[in-house]
C-alpha beads as a LAMMPS data file, in Angstrom:
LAMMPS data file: protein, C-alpha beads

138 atoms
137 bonds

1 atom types
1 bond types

-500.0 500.0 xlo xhi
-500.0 500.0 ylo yhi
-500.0 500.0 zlo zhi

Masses

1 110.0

Atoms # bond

1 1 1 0.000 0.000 0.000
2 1 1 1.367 3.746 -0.720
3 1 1 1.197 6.465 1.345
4 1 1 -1.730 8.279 0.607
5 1 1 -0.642 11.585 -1.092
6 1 1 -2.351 15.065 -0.291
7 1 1 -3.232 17.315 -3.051
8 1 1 -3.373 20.183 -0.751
9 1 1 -3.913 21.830 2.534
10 1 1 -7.323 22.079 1.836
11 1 1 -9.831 20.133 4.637
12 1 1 -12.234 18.821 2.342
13 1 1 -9.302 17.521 0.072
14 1 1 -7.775 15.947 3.147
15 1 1 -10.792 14.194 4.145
16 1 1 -11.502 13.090 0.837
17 1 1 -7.759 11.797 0.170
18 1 1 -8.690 9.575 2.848
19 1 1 -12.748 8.739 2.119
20 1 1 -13.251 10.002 -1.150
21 1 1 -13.580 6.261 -2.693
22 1 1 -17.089 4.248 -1.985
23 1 1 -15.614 1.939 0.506
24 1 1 -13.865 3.569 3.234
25 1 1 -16.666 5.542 5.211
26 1 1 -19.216 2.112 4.383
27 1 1 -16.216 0.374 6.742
28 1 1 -16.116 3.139 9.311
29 1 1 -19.568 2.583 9.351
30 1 1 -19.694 -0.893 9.613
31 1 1 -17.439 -0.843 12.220
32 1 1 -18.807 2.247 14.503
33 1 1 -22.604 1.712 13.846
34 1 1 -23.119 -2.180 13.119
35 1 1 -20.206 -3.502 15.772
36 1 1 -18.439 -5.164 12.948
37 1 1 -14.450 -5.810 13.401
38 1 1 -13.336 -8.840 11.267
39 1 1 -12.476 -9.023 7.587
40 1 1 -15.121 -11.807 7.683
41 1 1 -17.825 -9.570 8.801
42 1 1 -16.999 -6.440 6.668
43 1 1 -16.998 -8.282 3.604
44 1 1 -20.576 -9.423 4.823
45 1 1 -21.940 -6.620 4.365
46 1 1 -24.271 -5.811 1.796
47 1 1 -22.578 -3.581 -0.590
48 1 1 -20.086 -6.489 -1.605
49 1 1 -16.787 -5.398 -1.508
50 1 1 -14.022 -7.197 -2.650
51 1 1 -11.673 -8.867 -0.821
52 1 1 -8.494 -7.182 -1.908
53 1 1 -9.994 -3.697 -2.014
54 1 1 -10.685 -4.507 1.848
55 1 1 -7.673 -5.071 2.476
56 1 1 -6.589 -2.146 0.962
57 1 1 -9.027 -0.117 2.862
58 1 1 -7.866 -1.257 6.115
59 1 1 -4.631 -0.987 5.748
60 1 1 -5.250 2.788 4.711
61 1 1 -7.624 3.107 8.208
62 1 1 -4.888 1.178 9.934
63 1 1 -1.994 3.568 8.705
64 1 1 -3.811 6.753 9.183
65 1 1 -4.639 6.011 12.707
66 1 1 -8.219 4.976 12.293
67 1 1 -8.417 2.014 13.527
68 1 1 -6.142 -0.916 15.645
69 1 1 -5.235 -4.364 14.143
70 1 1 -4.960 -7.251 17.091
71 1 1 -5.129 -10.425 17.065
72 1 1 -8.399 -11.826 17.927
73 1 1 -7.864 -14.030 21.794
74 1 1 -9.664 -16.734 20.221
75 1 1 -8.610 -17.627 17.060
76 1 1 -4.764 -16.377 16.432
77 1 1 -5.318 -16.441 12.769
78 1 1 -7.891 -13.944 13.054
79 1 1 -7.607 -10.176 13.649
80 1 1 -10.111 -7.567 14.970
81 1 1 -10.160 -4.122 14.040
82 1 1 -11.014 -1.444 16.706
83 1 1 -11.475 2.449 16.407
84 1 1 -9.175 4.489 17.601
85 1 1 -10.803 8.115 19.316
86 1 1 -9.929 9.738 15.299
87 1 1 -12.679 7.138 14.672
88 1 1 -15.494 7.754 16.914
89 1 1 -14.979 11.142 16.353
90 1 1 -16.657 10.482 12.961
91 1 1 -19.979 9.547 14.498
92 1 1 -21.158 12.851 14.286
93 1 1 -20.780 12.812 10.609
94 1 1 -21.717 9.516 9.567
95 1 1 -25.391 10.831 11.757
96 1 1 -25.703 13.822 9.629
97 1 1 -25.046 11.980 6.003
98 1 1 -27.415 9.449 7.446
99 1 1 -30.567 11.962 8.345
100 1 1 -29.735 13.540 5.006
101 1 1 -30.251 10.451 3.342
102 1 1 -33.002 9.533 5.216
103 1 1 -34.324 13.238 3.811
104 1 1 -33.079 12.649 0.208
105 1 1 -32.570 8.984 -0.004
106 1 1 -36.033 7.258 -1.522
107 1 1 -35.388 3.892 0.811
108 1 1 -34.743 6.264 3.824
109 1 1 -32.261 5.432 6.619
110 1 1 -32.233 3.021 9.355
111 1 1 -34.669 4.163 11.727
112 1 1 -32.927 2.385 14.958
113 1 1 -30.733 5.476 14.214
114 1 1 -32.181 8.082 12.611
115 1 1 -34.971 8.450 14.844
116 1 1 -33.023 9.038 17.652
117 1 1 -31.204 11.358 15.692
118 1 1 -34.005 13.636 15.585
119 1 1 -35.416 13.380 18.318
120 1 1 -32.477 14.593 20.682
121 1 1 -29.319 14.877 18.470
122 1 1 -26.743 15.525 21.487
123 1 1 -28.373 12.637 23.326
124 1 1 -28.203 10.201 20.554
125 1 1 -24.760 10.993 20.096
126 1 1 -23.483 10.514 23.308
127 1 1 -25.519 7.337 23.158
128 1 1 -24.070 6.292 20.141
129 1 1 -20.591 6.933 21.418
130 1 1 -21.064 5.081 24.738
131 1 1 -21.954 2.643 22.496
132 1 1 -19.066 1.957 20.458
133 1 1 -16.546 2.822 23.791
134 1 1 -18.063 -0.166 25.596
135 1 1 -18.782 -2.061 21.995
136 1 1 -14.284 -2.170 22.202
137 1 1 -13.718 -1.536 25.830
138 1 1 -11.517 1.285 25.448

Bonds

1 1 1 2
2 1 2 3
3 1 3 4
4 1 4 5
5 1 5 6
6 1 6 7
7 1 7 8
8 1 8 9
9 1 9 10
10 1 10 11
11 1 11 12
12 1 12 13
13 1 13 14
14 1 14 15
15 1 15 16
16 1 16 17
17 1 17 18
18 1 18 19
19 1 19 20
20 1 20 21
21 1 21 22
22 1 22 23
23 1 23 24
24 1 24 25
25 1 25 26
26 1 26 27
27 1 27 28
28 1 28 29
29 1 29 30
30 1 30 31
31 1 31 32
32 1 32 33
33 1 33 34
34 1 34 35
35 1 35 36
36 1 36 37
37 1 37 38
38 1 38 39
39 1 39 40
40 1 40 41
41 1 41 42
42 1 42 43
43 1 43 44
44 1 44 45
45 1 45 46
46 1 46 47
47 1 47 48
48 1 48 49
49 1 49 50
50 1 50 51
51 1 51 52
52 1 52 53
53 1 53 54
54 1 54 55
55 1 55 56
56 1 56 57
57 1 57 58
58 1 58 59
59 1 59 60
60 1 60 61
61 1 61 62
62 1 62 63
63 1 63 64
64 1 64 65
65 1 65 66
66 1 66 67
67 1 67 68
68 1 68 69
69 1 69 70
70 1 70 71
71 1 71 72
72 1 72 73
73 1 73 74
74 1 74 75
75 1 75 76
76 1 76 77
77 1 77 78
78 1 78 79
79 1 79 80
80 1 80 81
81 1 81 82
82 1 82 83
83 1 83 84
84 1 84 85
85 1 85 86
86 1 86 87
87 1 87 88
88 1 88 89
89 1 89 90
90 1 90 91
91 1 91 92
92 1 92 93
93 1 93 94
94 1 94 95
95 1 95 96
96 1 96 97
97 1 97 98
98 1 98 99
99 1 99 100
100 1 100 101
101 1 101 102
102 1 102 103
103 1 103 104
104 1 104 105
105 1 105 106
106 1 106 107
107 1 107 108
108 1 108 109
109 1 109 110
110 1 110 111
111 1 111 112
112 1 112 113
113 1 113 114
114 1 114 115
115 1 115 116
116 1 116 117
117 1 117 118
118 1 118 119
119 1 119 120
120 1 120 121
121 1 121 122
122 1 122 123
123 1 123 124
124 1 124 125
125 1 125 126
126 1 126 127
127 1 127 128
128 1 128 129
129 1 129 130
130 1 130 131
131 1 131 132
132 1 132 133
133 1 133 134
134 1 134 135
135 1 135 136
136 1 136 137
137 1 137 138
C-alpha cells in the first residue's frame, strides 16, 4: 500500500484523500454503527466489496490512525479491528449523512438510528458513542 498523497492543505481535500472512494466511510460505518471488526464480517456486508480492495481499505484506516489491528484471543489467525478516538470522532458525521439520506434517499435510513437522531441529536450521540466505547472496551 502507498502512502496516501495530499493534493493540498485544503480540509475537504484531506478528508476526501482519505474517504473520497465508496468503501472507506461504508467500513467506518460498519465498524462504529453495526459492531463489525473482522475481515469476515466487513466483507458481509451488503454492498459487496471485494476482498483485496478490503484489504486495501484497512490498511489505509490502519496507517492513518483509524483504527487498531490485534489479534483476535480466540482464534490467532484472526484479527479484529477497533477504532481508535480519530474514529469515533466520525460519528457525528456519519449521523448527519445518514438523516440527510433519510431526507433525500427514496429507501430512507435506518430508523434504529435516525430516529433518535431527531429526536435529541446531542443525546443520541453521546448514546451512540457510549456505544461503540463499551462495543471495544476502550
Amino acid at each position: 500500500m502507498k502512502p496516501i498523497t495530499r493534493r493540498s492543505e485544503c480540509p475537504i481535500s484531506y478528508t476526501m484523500d482519505i474517504f473520497g472512494d465508496k468503501w472507506t466511510m461504508l467500513i467506518m460505518r460498519d465498524l462504529l454503527l453495526y459492531g463489525k471488526d473482522s475481515f469476515s464480517e466487513f466483507l458481509c456486508s451488503d454492498e459487496k466489496i471485494a476482498t483485496n480492495i478490503l484489504t486495501d481499505r484497512l490498511n489505509v484506516l490502519l496507517q492513518e490512525g483509524f483504527v487498531t489491528k490485534r489479534t483476535a484471543p480466540t482464534n490467532r489467525s484472526k484479527f479484529l479491528y477497533r477504532p481508535t478516538e480519530k474514529a469515533i470522532e466520525l460519528i457525528p458525521i456519519l449521523s448527519e449523512i445518514t438523516l440527510w439520506a433519510e431526507k433525500y434517499n427514496p429507501a430512507g435510513a435506518p430508523a434504529d438510528i435516525a430516529e433518535p437522531l431527531k429526536k435529541n441529536r446531542v443525546k443520541a450521540l453521546r448514546d451512540l458513542k457510549k456505544k461503540v466505547e463499551a462495543r471495544f472496551t476502550f
